[in-house]
Every structure is written in structure tokens, then in C-alpha cells.
N, C-alpha and C positions, 0 to 999 in steps of 0.2 A: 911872440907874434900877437899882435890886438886883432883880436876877433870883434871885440865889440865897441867902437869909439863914437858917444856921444857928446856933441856942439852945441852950447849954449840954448840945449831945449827949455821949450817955457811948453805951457800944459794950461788951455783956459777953459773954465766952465760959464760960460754966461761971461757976465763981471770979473767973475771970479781968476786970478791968477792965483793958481796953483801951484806950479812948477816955475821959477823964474830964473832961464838962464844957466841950467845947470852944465857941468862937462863930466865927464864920467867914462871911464875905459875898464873892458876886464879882457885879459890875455889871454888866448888857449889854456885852456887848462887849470885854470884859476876858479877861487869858490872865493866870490866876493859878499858882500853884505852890504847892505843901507839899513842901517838904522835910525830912528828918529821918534818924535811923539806922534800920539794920531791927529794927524793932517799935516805931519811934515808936507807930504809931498810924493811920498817911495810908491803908493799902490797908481797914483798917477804918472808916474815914471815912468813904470812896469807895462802900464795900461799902452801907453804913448810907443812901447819900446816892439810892445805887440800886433798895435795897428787898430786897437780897440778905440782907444783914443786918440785925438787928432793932434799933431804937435802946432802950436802956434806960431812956433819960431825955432830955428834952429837945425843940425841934422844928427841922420841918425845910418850910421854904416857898421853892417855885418858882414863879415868875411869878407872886406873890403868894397862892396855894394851898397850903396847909398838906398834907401830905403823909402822918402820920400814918394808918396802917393803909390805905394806897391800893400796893394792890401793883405788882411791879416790871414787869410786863409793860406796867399802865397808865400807868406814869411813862417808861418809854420812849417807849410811846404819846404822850405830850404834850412830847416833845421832850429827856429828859432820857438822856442815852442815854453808855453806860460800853463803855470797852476795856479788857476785864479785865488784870491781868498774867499775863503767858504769852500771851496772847493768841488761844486758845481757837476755832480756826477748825474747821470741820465736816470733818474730815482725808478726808474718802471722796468728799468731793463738787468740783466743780471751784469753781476761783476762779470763772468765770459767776453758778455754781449757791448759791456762799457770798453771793457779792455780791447775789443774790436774794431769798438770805434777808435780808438788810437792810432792803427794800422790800418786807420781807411783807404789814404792815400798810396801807402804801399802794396806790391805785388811781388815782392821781391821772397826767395826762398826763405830768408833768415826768420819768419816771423812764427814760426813754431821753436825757433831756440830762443825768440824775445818772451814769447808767454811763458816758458819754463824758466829765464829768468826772473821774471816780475814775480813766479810762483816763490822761488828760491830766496828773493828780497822777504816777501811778506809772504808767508807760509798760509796766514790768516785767512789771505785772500783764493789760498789754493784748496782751503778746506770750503770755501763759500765760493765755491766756482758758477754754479746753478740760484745761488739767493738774489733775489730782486735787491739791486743796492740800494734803493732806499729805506730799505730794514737794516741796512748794518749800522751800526755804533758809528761814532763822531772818528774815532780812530781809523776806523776800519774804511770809512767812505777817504779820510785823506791818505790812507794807502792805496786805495784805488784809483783816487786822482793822479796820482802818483806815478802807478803802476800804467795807467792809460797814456800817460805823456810821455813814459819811458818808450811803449810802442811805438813810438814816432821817431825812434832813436833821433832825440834833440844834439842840435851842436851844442847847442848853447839852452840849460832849461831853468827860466826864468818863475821861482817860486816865493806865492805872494801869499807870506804868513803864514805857514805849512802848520804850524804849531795851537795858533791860536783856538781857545774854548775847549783847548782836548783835556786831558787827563794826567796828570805828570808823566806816567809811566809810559802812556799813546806819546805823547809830546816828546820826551828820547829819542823813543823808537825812529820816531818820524826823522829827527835831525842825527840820529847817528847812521841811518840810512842815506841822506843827504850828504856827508860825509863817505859815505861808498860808493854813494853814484859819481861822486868828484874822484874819486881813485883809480877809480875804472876808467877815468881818460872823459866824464864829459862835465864842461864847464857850466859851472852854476854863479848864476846872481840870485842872490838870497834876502829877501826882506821877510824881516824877522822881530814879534813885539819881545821877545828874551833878549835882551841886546849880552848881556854874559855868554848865554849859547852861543848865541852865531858869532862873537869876537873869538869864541874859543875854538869853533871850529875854520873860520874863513882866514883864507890866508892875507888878505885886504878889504878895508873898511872906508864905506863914505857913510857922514853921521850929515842928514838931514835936518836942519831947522826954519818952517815957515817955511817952504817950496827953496833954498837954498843950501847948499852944501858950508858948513859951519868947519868941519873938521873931516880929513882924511889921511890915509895912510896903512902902515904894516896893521893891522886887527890886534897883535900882541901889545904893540907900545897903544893903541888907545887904548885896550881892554886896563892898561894900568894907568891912562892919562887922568889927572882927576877931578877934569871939566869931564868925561865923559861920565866917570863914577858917581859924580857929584849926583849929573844928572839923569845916567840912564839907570844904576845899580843902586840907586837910594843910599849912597854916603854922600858925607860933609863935604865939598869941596872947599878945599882950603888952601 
């Protein structure tokens, strides 16, 4: 079932066309990818997909709901829920209190079994429950973005460069965690500057070039296509 089917979105800044036209679907349950160079087009995508940014053209329907001038607060609200890049944590407040805000919207019983899962993901964050998040490591703040978005139990959680500036061994972490939040039954689009990782993890892949989709398909057969090696894994394309 397409949970998430976008129409010939275009994405402008000024002058500037960013996004031209793209189409794009990811199914229940599906851990998809965009990958691309920086300024394909994927963190505008993502942005557009959110409500952050404005779409110029085009539509964009969740869970069968067309999305069209429904702002970003309420498209969180209904499940559609984004980790910015950078990852954009409340620096003053504790991990606790960030993780709180993830479950703002909710009142529902479940949210003392979501914080003990977010604990059980990144253990990290269950030892620094009381530390002001903006003292934790680069790692540590995007398990907490992380962990915050999970609080929102997303249908669908749309994560923008989870990896990027961290540390090899943070950078794993983070994407073999993305991998367990997909197993767990919730649907991830994934843009991603490791284009190897995330072919190796997403079950489907759209390869961004210049605000257009250049190549798509199964993530296996591009991860060995070798237009995409050529270009995203630093081999010969020949």
C-alpha cells in the first residue's frame, strides 16, 4: 500500500528551481533512500515533504490525503514526522525535557513505554537523561533527535542526513538504529551523504541529480549499477 505518493513536485527558492518535477512513492513499511550530490535536491524534497517548504508545483499525498496547504505542525500531527539535518535539538533543555517535546501533541497512555523504548534504542541517552543537550557530543544530540521523533510515533519518519559530521563509529550507530526503527513496522525515507550505507540498508532507492531523479529502483541492483559507483562510491565507471 503507498503511504507516501509524490507528483511532479518542483521546490523554488527565489529564482532558484530546486526540485523540478520529481515523482516519488514509498509503501508502508518500506526504508527508502535519495541519494544525490550536495544540492541535488533531497534536503528540499524532505523540506517540501514536511510543510517547511513551499511546493511550487505539484502534489503531495499521505495516507491517501493530499497535503496541499495543510501545515507542518498538522502533518506531524498525523504522523509524518522529519529529523532535520543538523539535527536541531532544544540546546538549553535536558535530553528528558527534548524527548518531551516529541510527545507534545500526545496524551495518550503509551508514552511512558515510548521513553523506555527511546532508552532501550540509545542506552546513551538513558545515562544523560538530566544533561542539557546541548553539551552532548555530535552523536549523542542525533540520538536524541532521533529519540524525540520517535516520541511522536511517526507513520512515516522522514530523516535528513542522520549521519552527516559524526564519527564513524556514531555514524553506524545511528544508521543501524534506522534499520530497527524500519523492522519495527515504521516507514522511513532516508536521505543519506553515505550513499553505500543507505543502498545497503533501504530496500528502494531514488538517485537525485540537479533537482531531478536521474536513476531509480531495487537499492541492491544500484548499489552494484555502475553509473551509481562511478559516481557516488568513488569507482571508474566504465
Amino acid at each position: 500500500m503507498k503511504l507516501l505518493e509524490i507528483r511532479g513536485l518542483e521546490v523554488r527558492y527565489g529564482g532558484i528551481l530546486a526540485v523540478k518535477g520529481i515523482d516519488l512513492e514509498v509503501a508502508q513499511g518500506e526504508l527508502v533512500c535519495l541519494i544525490g550530490a550536495n544540492g541535488a535536491g533531497k534536503s528540499s524534497t524532505l523540506r517540501a515533504l514536511a510543510g517547511i517548504a513551499p511546493a511550487a508545483a505539484g502534489t503531495i499525498r499521505f495516507g491517501g490525503r493530499e497535503l496541499s496547504g495543510v501545515p507542518a505542525f498538522e502533518r506531524a500531527r498525523s504522523g509524518l514526522i522529519m529529523v532535520p539535518e543538523g539535527r536541531g535539538v532544544f540546546a538549553r533543555l535536558s535530553v528528558q525535557e527534548n524527548l518531551a517535546m516529541g510527545a507534545y501533541a500526545r496524551s495518550d497512555p503509551g508514552i511512558a513505554a515510548d521513553y523506555a523504548r527511546v532508552f532501550e534504542l540509545f542506552p546513551r541517552l538513558a545515562e544523560r537523561r538530566d544533561q542539557v543537550a546541548g553539551t552532548l557530543s555530535g552523536g549523542e544530540q542525533q540520538m536524541l533527535a532521533i529519540g524525540r521523533a520517535l516520541m511522536s510515533r511517526p507513520t512515516l519518519l522522514a530523516l535528513d542526513e542522520p549521519s552527516m559530521g559524526l564519527a564513524p563509529m556514531a555514524a553506524r550507530k545511528i544508521l543501524e538504529v534506522t534499520r530497527e526503527i524500519n523492522r519495527a513496522g515504521v516507514t522511513v525515507l532516508l536521505v543519506e551523504q553515505n550513499a553505500q550505507a543507505a543502498l545497503a540498508l533501504a530496500h528502494r532507492a531514488y538517485v537525485l541529480e540537479s533537482g531531478q531523479i536521474a536513476l531509480s529502483g531495487e537499492a541492491r541492483a544500484l548499489l552494484s549499477d555502475r553509473r551509481v559507483r562511478g559516481a557516488y562510491l568513488g569507482e571508474t565507471a566504465t
